[in-house]
C-alpha positions as CSV (number, residue, x, y, z in Angstrom):
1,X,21.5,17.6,-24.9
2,X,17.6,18.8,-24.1
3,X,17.1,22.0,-22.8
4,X,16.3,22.4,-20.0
5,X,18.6,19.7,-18.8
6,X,18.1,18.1,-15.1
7,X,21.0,16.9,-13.6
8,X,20.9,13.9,-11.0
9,X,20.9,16.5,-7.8
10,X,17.4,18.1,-9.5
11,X,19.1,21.1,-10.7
12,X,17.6,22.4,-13.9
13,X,20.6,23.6,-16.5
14,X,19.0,26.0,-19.1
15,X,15.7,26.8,-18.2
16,X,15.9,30.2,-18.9
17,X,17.8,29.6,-22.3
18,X,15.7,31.4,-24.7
19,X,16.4,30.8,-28.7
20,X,18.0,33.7,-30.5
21,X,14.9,35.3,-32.1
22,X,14.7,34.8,-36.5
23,X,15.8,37.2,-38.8
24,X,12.9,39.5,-39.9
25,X,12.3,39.5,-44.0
26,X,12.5,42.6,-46.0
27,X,8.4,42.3,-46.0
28,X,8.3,42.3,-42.3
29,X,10.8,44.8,-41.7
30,X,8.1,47.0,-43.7
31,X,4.9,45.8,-41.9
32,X,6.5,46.8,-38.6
33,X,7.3,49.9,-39.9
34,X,4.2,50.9,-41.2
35,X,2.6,49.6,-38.2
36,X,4.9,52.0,-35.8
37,X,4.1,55.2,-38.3
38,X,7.7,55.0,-39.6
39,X,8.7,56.3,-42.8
40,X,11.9,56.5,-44.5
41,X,13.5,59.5,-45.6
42,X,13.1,59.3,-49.9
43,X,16.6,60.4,-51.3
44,X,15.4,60.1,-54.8
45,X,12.8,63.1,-54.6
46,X,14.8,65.1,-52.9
47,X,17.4,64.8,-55.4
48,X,14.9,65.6,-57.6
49,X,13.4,68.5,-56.5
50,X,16.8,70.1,-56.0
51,X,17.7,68.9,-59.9
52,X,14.6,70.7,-60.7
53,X,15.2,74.1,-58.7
54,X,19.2,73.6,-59.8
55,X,18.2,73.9,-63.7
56,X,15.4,76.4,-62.8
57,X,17.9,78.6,-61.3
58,X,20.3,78.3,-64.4
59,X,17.7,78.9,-67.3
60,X,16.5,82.1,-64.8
61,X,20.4,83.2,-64.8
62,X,20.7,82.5,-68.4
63,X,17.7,84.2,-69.9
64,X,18.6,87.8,-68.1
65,X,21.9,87.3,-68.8
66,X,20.8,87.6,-73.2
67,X,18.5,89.9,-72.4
């Protein structure tokens, strides 16, 4: 059946049907973002920095603990 489908009486069945709209690709999903000022939150340096300051913290402990 055609969309918008007109029955016999003139009424229109469907005219305001409107397609559900396409998934967006990974690529687009980042284009929009970028485009809105969106960033996303980066777990990896975070971790990171807190490996970092975690082992600072331990050598720190450890050196005046020989001395």
């Amino acid at each position: 059946m055609k969309t918008p489908y007109t029955t016999r009486t003139g009424i229109k069945i469907g005219c305001m049907y409107e397609p559900p709209p396409q998934q967006m690709t990974a690529d687009e999903e980042r284009m929009q973002a970028a485009l809105l000022g969106l960033r996303e939150d980066p777990l990896w340096l975070w971790a990171s920095v807190s490996a970092v300051l975690v082992t600072a913290l331990i050598l720190l402990a450890s050196c005046r603990g020989s001395a």
